[in-house]
N, C-alpha and C positions, 0 to 999 in steps of 0.2 A: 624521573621522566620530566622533560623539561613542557613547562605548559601545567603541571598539574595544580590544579585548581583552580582552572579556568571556565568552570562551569556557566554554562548561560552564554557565555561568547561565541559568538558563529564562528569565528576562526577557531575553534577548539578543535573541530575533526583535523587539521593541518595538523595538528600537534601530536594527531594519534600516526601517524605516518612516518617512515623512517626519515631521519636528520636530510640526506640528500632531496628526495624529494619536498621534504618540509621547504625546503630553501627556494626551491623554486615555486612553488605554492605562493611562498607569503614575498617574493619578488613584487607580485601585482596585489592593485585592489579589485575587489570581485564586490559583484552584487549580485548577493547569496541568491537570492531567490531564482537566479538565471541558471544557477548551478546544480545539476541534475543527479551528474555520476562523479565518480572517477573508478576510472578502470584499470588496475595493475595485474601486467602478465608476466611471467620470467622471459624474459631475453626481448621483451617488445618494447615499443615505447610508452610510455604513461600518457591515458586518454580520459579528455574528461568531453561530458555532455553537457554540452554550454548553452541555453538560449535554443535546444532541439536542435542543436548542431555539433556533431562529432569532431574534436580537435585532438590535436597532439600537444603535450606540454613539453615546451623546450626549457631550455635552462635558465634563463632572465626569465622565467615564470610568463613569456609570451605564449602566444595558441596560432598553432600555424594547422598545415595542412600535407607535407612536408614530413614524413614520418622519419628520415634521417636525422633530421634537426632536434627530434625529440629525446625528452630522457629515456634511457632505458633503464628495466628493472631489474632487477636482480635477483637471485632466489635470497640472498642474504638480506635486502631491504623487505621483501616481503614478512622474512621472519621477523625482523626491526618491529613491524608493522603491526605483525600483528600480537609481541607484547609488548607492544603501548596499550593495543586495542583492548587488551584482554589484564590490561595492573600484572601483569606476568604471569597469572594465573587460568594456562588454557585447559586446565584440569576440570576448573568451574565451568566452562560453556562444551561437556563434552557431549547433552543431551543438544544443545543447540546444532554443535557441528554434525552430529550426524545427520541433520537436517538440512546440511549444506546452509549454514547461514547463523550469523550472530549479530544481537543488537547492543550498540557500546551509546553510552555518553551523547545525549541531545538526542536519543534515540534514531538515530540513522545506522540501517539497516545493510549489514556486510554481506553478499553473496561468497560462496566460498566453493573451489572445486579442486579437485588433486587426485590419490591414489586412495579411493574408497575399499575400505573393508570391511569384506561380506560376513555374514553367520546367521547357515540354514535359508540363506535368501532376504537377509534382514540388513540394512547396513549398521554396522558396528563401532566402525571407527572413520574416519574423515586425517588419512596422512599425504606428507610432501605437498601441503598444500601452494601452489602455484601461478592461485585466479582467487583477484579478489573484485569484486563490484559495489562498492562505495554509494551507495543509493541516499541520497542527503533527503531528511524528514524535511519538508517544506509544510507549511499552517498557512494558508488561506482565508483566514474569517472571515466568513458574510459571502463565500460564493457559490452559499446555497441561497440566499436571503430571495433571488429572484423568482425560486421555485415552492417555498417552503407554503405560502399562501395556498397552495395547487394541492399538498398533501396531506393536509388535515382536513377535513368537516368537522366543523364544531370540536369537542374534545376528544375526539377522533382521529388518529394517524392512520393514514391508509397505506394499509400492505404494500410496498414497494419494491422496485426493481431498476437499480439504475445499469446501463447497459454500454458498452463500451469498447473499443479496440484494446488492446494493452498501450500503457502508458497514455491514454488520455486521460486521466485525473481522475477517472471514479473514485478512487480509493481517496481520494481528496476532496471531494465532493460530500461521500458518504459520511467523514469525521465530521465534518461542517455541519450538516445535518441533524447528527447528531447531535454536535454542541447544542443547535436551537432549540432541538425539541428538551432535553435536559433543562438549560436554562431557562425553556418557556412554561415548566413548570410538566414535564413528562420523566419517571422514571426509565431510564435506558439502560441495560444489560448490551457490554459487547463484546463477540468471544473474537479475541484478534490472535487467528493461530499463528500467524509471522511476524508478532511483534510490530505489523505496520499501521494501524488504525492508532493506538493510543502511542505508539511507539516508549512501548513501556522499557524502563529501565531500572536492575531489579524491583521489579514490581509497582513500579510508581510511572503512571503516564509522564512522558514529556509533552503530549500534545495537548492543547484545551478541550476537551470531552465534555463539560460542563461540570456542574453544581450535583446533578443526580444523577450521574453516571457510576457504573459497576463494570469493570474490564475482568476479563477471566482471561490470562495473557498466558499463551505459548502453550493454548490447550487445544483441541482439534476441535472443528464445528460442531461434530455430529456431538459429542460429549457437552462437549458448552451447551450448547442452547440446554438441551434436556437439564446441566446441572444449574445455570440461571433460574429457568421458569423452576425449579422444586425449592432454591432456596435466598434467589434474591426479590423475587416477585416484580419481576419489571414489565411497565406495558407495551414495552417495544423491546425487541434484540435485534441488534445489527450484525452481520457477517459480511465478510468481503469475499467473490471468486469462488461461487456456488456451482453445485454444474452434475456431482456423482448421485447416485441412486441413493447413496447415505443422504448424502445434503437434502435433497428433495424431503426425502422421507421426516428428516428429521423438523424442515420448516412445517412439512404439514403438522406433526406432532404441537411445534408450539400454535401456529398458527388453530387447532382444535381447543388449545388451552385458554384462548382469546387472547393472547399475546399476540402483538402486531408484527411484524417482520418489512427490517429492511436492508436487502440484498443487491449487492452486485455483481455481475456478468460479463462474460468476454460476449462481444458480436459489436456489429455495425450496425443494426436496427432491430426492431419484435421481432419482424417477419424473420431473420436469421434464428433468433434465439426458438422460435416458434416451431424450427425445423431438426429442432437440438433431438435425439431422440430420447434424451430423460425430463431434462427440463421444460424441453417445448410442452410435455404434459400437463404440468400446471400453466401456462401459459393458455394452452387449448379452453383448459376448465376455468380461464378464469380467475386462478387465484390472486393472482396480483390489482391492484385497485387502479394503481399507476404505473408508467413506465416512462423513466425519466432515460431518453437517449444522449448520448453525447457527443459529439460531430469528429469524426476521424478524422485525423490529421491537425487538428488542432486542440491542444492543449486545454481541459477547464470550460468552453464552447458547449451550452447547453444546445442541441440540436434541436430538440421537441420532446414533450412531455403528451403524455396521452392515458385515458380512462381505461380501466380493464373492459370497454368494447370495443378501443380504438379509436374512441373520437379524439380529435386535436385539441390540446386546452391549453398549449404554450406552445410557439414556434420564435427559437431561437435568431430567425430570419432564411434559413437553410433547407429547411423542411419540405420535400417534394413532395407533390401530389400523390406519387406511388408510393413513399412510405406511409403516408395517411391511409391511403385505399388499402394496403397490405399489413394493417399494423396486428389486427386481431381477426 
C-alpha cells in the first residue's frame, strides 16, 4: 500500500482511500483541523465536511456545491478502501464491524453500513458494505482550560455532565478535560466504547489523555466503569453519550464508590436533559455538581456552566435568563 508508514502525518487517512479518490484529496492543501468527515456512498458523489459545511469533491480535489461535478464512488473503491483501512485484514476488525464502525491509524473513526446479518436478533456479520463516514480524530488542547477552574474544589473534581447537540464538541471537550485533570495530578479511568475519546489504536491511545490515564477501549459503559473502579482504582471515570437505565445505574454504582464521574449528553440545555425520563432522574436528585453546556450550533462554544442548584458560575456570553431560571 502506498503511504505505508506514514504514521504521525495528517495526510495519512488519504492514503487509507482508494488510488482515484486519493488523487483528488491530495490535488489540494487542506487545513486539517477544518476537516470533519468524508463521506463515501456507492454511485454518489464523495463528500467531505469542511469548516461545518457540506461539499462535494471534484476531481482537481476542488469543493463545490455542484453534485455532478463531483467524484463518484464506486463499490470497487469502497472495497479499495477499505483494505487499505484494514492492512488487508477485515477478518481482524470482525467484532468492530458488527458494530457498524472501525477505528484505523491516527485513530479516526470509520462509520460503516451495508447488508447486516442477523442471528436470534443479534447482529452477526456487517456485508456488501456501501457507506462509509470518515470521522477524522481532531485534539484540541487547552479547550477546557477556560472551565476547568469551575470543576474542582480544592482536590476535588466535581461530578460532571457536559451537555450537548450532536456534533458540538463534547466529545472534544471531555478528552481535554481529561488530559488536565490526569496531568494535574488526578488518576483518570476511561471506558471509550467507540474508540472515540482516546481514539485508540490497537490498544494504544492516539489522543493525549495525559500522564495518569487508564482507557478500557471498545468495551461497553456499563461493564467499564464497574471493571475500572474494582481494578484500576481511579478517582475520576469518564464516559461519553450516557442516557440508558444501565448507564444511570451504573454511574450511581461508581459514583457510591467515591469515584467521581465525568459524563456527556445529548440535549440543548439541563432543563432538556432534566425532562429525559432516565436521566433527568439524577439530574432531579442532584447528582451532578456541574453542568457544563455547550452552545448549539456552534462548534467547541462553552454556553454556561452551572452548580448542581442551577446557579450560573460561567456564561460563555450566550446564556439567557431562562436557561439560568430553568437550569435545576
Amino acid at each position: 500500500m502506498e503511504g505505508k508508514g506514514r504514521s504521525g502525518d495528517k495526510e495519512e487517512i488519504f492514503f487509507m482511500l482508494a488510488e482515484k479518490l486519493r488523487e483528488a484529496f491530495l490535488h489540494r492543501s487542506w487545513q486539517f483541523e477544518r476537516l470533519q468527515e468524508i463521506r463515501l456512498r456507492v454511485n454518489c458523489p464523495a463528500t467531505v465536511v469542511y469548516g461545518g459545511e457540506e461539499f462535494c469533491l471534484e476531481r482537481d480535489g476542488s469543493l463545490g456545491k455542484g453534485w455532478e461535478r463531483g467524484v463518484t464512488v464506486t463499490a470497487s473503491m469502497i472495497r479499495e478502501s477499505l483494505e487499505y483501512m484494514s492492512n488487508y485484514s477485515m477478518y481482524a476488525y470482525e467484532e468492530e464491524l458488527r458494530q457498524g464502525y472501525l477505528t484505523v491509524r491516527g485513530g479516526h473513526r470509520v462509520g460503516l453500513a451495508g447488508k447486516m446479518v442477523m442471528e436470534s436478533g443479534v447482529p452477526k456479520a456487517l456485508q456488501s458494505i456501501s457507506f462509509l463516514n470518515i470521522r477524522l480524530a481532531h485534539e484540541v488542547l487547552g479547550c477546557g482550560d477556560e472551565v476547568m477552574p469551575r470543576l474542582v474544589e480544592g482536590e476535588r473534581f466535581c461530578n460532571s455532565l457536559i451537555i450537548s447537540p450532536p456534533g458540538c464538541g463534547k466529545t472534544t471537550l471531555l478528552r481535554d478535560i481529561v488530559r488536565g485533570l490526569s496531568d494535574g495530578g488526578m488518576t483518570v479511568g476511561v471506558v471509550d466504547e467507540r474508540s472515540e475519546i482516546g481514539a485508540c489504536y490497537q490498544g494504544r491511545p492516539q489522543n493525549n489523555l495525559g500522564s495518569r490515564t487508564d482507557v478500557l477501549d471498545g468495551c461497553s459503559k456499563v461493564k467499564g466503569m464497574m471493571m475500572l473502579v474494582r481494578s484500576m482504582a481511579p478517582r475520576v471515570i469518564a464516559v461519553d453519550e450516557v442516557g440508558s437505565r444501565e448507564d444511570v445505574e451504573a454511574m450511581e454504582y461508581v459514583m457510591n464508590c467515591g469515584v467521581r464521574i465525568l459524563a456527556t449528553a445529548h440535549g440543548s440545555s439541563v432543563d432538556e436533559v432534566k425532562k429525559k425520563p432516565i436521566l433527568g432522574k439524577m439530574v432531579q436528585e442532584r447528582a451532578f455538581d456541574r453542568y457544563i453546556v455547550l452552545q448549539p450550533g456552534d462548534i467547541g462554544k462553552i454556553q454556561a456552566v452551572f452548580d448542581g442548584r442551577g446557579t450560573l458560575l460561567f456564561s460563555g456570553g450566550t446564556c439567557t435568563e431562562t436557561v439560568v431560571e430553568t437550569a435545576c
